[in-house]
N, C-alpha and C positions, 0 to 999 in steps of 0.2 A: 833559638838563639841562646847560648852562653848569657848565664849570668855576670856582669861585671865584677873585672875584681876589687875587691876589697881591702882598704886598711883595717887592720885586725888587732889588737890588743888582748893574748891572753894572760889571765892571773890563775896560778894555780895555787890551790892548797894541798901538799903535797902530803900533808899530815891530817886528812881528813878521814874520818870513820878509822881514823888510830892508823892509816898509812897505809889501808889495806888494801886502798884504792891508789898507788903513788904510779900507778904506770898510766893511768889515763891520760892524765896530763900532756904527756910526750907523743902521745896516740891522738889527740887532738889536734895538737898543731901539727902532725907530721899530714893527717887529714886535709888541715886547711890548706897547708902547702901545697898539696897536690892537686886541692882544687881552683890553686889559682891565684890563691889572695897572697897577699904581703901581710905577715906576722912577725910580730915580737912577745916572746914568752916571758915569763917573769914568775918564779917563783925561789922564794924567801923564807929563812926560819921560823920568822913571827909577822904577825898582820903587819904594825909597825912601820917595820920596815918595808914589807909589800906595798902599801899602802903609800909609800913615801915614793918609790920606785916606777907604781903603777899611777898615779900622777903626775910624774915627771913626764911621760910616755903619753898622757891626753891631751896630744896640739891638734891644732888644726890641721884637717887633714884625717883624721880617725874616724875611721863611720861605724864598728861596733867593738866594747869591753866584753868577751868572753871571760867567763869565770868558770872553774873548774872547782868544787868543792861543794859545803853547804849552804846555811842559812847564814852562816857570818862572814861569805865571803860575797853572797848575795847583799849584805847589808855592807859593807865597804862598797860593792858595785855602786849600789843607790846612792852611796852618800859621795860618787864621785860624779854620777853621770844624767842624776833627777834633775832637770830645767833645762838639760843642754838638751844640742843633736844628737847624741853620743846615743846606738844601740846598745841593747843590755843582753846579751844573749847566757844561758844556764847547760852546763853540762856538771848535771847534781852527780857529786859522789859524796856528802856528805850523812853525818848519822836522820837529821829531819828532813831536811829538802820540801820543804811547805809552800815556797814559793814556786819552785818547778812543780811541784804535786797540782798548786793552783793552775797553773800555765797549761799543763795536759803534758809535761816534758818527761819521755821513759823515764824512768827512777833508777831499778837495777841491773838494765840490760845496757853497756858500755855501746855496745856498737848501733843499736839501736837509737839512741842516747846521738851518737856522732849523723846519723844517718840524721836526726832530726835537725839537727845545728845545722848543714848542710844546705838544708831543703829554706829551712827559717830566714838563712841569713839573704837567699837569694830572692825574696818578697822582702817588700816595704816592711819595716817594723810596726808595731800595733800599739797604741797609746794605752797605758792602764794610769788607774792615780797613785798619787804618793801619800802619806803621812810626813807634812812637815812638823818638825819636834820642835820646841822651847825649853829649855830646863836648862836649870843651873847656869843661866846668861849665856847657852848656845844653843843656837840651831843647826837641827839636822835633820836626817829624812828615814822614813821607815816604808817598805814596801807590803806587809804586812799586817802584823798583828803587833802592838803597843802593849804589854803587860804590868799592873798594878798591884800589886798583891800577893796569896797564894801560889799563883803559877808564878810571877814571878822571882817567887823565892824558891822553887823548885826547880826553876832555870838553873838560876845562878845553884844551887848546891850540883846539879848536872853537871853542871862544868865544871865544877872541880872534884867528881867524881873520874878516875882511870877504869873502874870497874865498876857495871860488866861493861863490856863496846858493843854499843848496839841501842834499840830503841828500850830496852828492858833497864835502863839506865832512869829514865827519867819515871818508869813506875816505881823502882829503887826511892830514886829520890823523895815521889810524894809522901811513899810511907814514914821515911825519915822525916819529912818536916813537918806532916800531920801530926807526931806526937807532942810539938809542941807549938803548935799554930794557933794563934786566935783569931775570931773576926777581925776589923779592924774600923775605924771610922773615918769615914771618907766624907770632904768636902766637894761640890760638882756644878760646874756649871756648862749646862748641855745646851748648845745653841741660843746662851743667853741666860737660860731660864739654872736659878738656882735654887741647891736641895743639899740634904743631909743624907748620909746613910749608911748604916750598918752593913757592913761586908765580907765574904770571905777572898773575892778578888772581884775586882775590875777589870776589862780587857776592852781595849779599841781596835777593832778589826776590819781591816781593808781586803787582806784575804780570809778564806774558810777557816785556817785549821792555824794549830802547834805543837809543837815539839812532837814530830811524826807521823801528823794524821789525825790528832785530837783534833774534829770539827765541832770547836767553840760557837762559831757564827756559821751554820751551815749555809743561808741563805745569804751569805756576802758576796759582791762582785767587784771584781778589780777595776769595772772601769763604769760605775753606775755613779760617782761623785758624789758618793756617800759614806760613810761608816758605821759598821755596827757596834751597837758600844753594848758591853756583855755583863751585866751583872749578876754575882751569887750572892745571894742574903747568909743570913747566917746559919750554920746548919751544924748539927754533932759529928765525930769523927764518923760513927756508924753511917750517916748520911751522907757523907762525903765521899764515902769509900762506893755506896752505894750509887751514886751518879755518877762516878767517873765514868766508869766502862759505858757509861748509855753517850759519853759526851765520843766515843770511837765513831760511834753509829749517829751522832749527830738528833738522837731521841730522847736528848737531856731538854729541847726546847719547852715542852709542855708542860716540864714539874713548875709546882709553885714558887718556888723559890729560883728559880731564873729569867732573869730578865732579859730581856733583848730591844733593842730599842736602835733607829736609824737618824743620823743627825751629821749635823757638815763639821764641827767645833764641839771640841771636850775639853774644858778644863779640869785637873785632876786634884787633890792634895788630901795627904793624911800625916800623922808625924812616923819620922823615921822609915819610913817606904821610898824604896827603890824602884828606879822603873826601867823594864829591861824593854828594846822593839828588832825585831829579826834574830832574837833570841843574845841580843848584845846590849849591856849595857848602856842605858840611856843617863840616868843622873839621880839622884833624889827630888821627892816630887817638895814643892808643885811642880805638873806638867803643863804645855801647850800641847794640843795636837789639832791642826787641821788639815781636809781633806785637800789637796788640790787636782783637777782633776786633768787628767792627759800629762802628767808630770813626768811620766818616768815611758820612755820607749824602750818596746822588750821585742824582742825575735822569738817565739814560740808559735 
């Protein structure tokens, strides 16, 4: 028997991994077309505006948000369609794709990538948790990983690096802002329980990885309704440089200086830190983050 067809909302990022993926897009919904469902495409020069466009578009009646791009078009998903009915389905063409990478979703192979949407949307969607955020008097949602620190400040200079395109951007960037990075002193209150402590980042992880396969929290799962929350003590440039590459391979767990620890609730705060979640700006901390769990329905 034919799967039902579907009301379909796709978003693309047409300027994802610098445009060099912009024919997907149209290769997707011509896809979906022809299998059957009712679509409406939508893509726009800035989030913004997509953002503004692609809510107008979630009435009742829409049974899944297809996004087309990375981890920032994954995180407008979330924060339009976490508590509802609304399916979350990924066709990554962006530079991380951490959340598809978590899902099992092809990464570089397009048709492959389509073949999977396909298959996804005609099964029940699968419940994973979300990260709800507090900051800065709003909430919002993260389907990922929550970044405090370090990495977060090597996000953000990633993004406003043009050069190079590609995942070699964001080793670019660590070196750049290792030259002048400090620990940092962070306030915490983990599941209640309150501490002090010296840092070179914090990270709250719902899924594994960031910024393209960094497995920060190897041992995370999307739908255990918990989070891992990731601490690095304070360490020298030379020792920074030296656990990166072990954090690829996910064998940064056993150094001494990494912490890892499972808990439903983080409160976060240091002065003047930013905090970034699916690789997009969150607010200045303090932060809220709790877990809640079955919040976000995804097609994978």
């Amino acid at each position: 028997m034919p799967a039902p067809a579907l009301r379909i909302i796709v978003a693309v990022n047409a300027y994802a991994s610098f445009g060099r993926r912009a024919d997907v897009g149209p290769r997707v919904e011509a896809a979906l077309v022809a299998a059957g469902h009712t679509v409406t495409a939508r893509s726009e020069v800035n989030f913004d505006l997509l953002r503004t466009e692609v809510t107008a578009e979630l009435v009742p009646g829409v049974d899944v948000l297809v996004v087309v791009g990375g981890d920032g078009m994954v995180s407008l998903a979330t924060n339009l369609v976490a508590g509802t009915p609304i399916g979350l389905a990924i066709v990554p063409t962006g530079t991380g794709n951490d959340l598809a990478r978590g899902l099992g979703i092809p990464l570089d192979d397009t048709e492959a990538a389509i073949r999977h949407l396909l298959d996804a949307i005609a099964h029940p969607p699968r419940a994973i948790d979300a990260i709800r955020v507090q900051a800065e008097g709003r909430t919002s949602w993260c389907a990922g990983v929550v970044s405090a620190g370090f990495d977060a400040v090597v996000n953000d200079r990633a993004n406003r690096m043009r050069r190079p395109r590609g995942k070699s951007r964001y080793t670019l960037a660590m070196l750049l802002v290792l030259a002048t990075f400090r620990p940092l002193s962070y306030r915490l209150s983990v599941d209640g329980a309150e501490r002090t402590v010296r840092a070179m980042l914090i990270s709250v992880a719902n899924n594994s990885s960031i910024g393209g396969g960094m497995r920060i929290a190897p041992g995370a799962l999307l739908d255990d309704g918990l989070l891992d929350l990731f601490i690095v003590t304070p360490l020298s440039r030379l020792g920074l440089l030296r656990v990166f590459p072990k954090v690829f391979s996910g064998t940064h767990t056993g150094l001494p200086q990494v912490e890892l620890n499972r808990c439903r609730s983080v409160w976060i705060d240091a002065d003047n830190v930013v905090a970034y979640g699916d690789g997009e700006r969150i607010g200045r901390l303090p932060v809220q983050l709790d877990v809640v769990p079955g919040a976000l329905l995804v097609h994978a």
